[in-house]
Backbone bond lengths (Angstrom), bond angles and torsions (degrees), N, CA, C in turn:
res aa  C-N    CA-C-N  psi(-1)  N-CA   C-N-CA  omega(-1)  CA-C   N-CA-C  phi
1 X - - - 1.463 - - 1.529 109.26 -
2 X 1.132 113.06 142.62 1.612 129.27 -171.04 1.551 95.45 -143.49
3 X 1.887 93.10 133.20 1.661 101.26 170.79 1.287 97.59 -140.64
4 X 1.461 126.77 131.81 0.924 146.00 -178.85 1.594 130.37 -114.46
5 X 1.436 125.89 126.38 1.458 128.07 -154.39 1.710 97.38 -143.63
6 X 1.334 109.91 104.62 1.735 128.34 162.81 1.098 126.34 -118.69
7 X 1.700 89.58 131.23 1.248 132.57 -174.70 1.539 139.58 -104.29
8 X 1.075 148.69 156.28 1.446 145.38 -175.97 1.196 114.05 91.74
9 X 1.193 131.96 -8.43 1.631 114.00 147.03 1.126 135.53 0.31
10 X 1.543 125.05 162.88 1.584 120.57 156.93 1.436 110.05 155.00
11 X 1.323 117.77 -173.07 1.342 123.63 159.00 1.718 119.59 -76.76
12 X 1.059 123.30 114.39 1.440 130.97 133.14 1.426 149.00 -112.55
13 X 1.272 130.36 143.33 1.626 124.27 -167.95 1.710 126.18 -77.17
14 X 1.359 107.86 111.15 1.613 96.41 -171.27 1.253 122.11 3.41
15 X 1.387 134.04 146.80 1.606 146.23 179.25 1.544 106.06 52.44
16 X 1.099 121.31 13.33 1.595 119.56 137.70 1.454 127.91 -54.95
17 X 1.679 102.19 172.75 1.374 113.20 164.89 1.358 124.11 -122.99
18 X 1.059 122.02 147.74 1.843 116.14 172.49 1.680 95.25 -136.67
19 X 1.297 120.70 167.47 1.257 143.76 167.66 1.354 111.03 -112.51
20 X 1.151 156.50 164.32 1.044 148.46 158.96 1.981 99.92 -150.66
21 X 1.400 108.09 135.31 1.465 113.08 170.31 1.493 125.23 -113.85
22 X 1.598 116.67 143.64 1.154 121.20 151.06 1.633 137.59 -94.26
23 X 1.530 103.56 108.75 1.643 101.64 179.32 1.173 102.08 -81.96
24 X 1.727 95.39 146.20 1.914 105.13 171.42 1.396 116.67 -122.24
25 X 0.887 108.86 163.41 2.052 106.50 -179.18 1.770 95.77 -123.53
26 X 0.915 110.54 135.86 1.896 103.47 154.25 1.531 83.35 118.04
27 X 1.737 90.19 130.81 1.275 121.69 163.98 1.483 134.16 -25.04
28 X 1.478 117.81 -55.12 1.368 148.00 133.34 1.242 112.84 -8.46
29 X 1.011 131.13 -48.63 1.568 118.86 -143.67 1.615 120.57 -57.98
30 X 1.133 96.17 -39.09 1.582 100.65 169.87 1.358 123.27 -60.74
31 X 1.143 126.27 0.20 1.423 140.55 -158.35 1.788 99.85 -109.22
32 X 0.961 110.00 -15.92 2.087 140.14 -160.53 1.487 94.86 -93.01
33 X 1.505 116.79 128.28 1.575 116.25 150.93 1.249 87.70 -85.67
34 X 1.375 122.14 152.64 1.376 138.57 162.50 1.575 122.55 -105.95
35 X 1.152 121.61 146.49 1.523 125.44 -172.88 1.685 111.08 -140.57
36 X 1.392 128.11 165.03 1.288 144.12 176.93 1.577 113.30 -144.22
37 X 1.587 94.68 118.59 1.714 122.62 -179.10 0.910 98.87 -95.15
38 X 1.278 110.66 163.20 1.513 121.84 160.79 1.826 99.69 -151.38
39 X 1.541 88.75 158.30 1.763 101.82 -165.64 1.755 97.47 -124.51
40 X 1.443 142.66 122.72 1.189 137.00 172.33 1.737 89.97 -97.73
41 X 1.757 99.36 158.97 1.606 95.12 -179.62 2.235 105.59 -72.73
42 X 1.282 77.75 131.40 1.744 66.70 177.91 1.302 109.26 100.75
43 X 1.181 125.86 19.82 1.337 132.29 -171.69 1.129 133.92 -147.01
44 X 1.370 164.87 152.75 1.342 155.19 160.68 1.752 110.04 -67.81
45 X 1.231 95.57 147.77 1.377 131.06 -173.48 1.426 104.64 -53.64
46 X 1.615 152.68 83.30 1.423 134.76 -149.14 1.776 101.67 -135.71
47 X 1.502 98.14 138.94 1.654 118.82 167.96 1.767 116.06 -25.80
48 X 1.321 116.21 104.80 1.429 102.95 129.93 1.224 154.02 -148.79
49 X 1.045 96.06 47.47 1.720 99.91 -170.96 1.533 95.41 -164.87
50 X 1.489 130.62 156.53 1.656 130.56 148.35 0.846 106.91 -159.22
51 X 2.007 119.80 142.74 1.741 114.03 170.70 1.112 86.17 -128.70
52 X 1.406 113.43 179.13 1.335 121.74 -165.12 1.326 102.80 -120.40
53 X 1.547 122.17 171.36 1.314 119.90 -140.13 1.880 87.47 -97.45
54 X 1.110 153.24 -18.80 1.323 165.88 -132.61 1.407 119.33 -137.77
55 X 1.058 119.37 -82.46 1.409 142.24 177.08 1.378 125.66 -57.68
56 X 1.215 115.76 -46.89 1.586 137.70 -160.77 1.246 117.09 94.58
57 X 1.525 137.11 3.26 1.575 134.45 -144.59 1.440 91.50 -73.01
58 X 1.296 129.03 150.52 1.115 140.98 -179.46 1.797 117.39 -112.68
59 X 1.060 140.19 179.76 1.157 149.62 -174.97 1.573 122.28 177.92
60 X 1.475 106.52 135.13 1.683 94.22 179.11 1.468 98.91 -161.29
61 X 1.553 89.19 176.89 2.024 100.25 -153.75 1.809 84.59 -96.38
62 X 1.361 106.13 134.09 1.514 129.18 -148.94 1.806 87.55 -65.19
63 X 1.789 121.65 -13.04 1.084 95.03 -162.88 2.083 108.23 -107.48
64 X 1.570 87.69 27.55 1.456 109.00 161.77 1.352 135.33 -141.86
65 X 1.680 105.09 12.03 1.216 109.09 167.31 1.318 130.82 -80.73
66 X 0.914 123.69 152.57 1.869 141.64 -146.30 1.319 126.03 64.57
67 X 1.279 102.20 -4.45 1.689 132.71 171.24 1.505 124.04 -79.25
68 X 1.190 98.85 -71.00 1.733 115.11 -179.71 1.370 95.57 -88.12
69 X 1.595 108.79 161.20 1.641 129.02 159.39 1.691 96.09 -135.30
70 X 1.102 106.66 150.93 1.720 122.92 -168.88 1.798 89.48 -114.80
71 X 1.198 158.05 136.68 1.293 135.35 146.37 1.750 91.14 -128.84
72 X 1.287 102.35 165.01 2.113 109.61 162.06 1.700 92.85 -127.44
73 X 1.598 96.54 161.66 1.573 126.39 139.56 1.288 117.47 -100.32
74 X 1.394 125.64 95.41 1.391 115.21 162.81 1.811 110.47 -54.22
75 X 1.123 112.03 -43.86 1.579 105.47 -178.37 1.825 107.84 -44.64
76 X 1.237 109.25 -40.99 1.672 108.59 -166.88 1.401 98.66 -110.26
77 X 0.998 114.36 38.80 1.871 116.08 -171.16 1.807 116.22 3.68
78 X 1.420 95.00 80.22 1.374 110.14 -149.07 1.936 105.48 -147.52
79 X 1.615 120.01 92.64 1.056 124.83 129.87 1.287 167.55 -88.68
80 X 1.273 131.49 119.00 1.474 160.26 171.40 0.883 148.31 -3.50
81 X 1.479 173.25 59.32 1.418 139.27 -120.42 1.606 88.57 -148.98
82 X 1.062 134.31 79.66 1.388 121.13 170.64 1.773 112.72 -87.60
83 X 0.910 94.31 140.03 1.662 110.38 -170.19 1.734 123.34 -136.94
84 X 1.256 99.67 100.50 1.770 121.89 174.58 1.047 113.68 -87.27
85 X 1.687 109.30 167.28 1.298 134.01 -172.15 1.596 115.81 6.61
86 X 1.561 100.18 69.08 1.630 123.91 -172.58 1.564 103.52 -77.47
87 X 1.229 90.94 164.39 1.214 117.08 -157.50 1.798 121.37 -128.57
88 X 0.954 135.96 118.89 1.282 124.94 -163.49 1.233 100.50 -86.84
89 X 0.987 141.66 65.10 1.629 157.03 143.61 1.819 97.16 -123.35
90 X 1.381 116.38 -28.48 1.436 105.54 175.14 1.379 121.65 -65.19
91 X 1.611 99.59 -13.91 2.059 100.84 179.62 1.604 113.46 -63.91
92 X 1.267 115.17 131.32 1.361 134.48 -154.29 1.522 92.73 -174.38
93 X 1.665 108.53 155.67 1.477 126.45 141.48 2.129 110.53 -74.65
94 X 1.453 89.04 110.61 1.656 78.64 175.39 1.594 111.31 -101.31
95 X 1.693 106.10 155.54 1.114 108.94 -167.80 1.984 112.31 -131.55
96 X 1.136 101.58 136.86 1.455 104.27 -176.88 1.425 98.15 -87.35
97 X 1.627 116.07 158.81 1.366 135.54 -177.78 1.579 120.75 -143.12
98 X 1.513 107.73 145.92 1.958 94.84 161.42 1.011 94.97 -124.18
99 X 1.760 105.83 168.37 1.545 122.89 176.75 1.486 100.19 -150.19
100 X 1.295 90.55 155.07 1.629 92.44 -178.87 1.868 89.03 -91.48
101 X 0.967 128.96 -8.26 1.371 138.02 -143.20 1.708 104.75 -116.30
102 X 1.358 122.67 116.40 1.411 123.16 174.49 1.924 116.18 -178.58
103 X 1.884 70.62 130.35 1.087 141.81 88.11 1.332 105.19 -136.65
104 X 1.802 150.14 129.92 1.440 117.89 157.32 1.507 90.00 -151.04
105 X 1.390 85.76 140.76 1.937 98.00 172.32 1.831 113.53 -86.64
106 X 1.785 96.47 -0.91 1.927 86.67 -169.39 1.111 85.51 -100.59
107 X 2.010 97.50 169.15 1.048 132.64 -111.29 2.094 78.27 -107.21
108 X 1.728 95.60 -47.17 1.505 110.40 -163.54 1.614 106.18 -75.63
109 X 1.395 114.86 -3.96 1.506 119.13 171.11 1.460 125.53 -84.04
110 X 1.585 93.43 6.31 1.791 115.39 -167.58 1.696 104.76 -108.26
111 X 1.264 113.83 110.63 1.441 113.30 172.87 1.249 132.10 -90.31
112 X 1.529 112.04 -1.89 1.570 110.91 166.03 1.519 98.40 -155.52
113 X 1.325 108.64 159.63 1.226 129.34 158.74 1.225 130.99 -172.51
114 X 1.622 107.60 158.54 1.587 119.71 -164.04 1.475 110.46 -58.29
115 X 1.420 122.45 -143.05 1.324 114.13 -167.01 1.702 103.59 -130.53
116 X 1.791 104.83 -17.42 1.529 107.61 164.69 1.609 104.30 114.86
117 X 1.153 117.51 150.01 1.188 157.34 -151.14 1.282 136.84 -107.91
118 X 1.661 142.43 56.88 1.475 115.79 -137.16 1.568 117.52 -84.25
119 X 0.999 152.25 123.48 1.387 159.98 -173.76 1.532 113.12 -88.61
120 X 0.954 133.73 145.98 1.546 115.82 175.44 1.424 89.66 -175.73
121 X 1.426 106.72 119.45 1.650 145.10 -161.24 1.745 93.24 -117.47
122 X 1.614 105.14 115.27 1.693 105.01 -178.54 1.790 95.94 -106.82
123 X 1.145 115.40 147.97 1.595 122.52 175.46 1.976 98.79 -80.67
């Protein structure tokens, strides 16, 4: 069992930065590729970010790469989401995820997740 709780949200002004983290509880966790959703109102729930539970390999949705970095601490059971020169199309509730499964951007390959994150990108 994995429970997950993210934090660092907020308001920032286009071409800002925010960080945002996922805390984890449970033994396991290192055992977890981890991933980051995000939900706009009016929208489906969509990929961006994944590292893998071992390696570090990273992955991201093409319409935040060179943008976002995903990193974890397995020591502090602790994932990442740092996010540059944002964009107010990036405002969404974002959401952390585990999978036993990676590389995967779907949604149903994700066995837990936090409760979400609010982001809010001003022009």
């Amino acid at each position: 069992q994995v429970q997950l709780v993210e934090s660092g949200g907020g308001l920032v002004q286009a071409g800002g930065s925010l960080r945002v983290t996922c805390a984890a509880s449970g033994r396991t966790f290192s055992s977890y590729a981890m991933g980051w959703f995000r939900q706009a109102p009016g929208k489906e729930r969509e990929f961006v970010a994944g590292i893998s539970w071992s390696d570090g390999s990273t992955y991201y949705a093409d319409s935040v790469k060179g943008r976002f970095t995903i990193s974890r601490d397995n020591a502090k059971n602790t994932v990442y989401l740092q996010m540059n020169s944002l964009k107010p199309e990036d405002t969404a509730v974002y959401y952390c995820a585990a999978s036993k499964i990676f590389p995967t951007i779907w949604r149903s390959n994700y066995d837990y997740w936090g409760q979400g994150t609010q982001v809010t990108v001003s022009s």
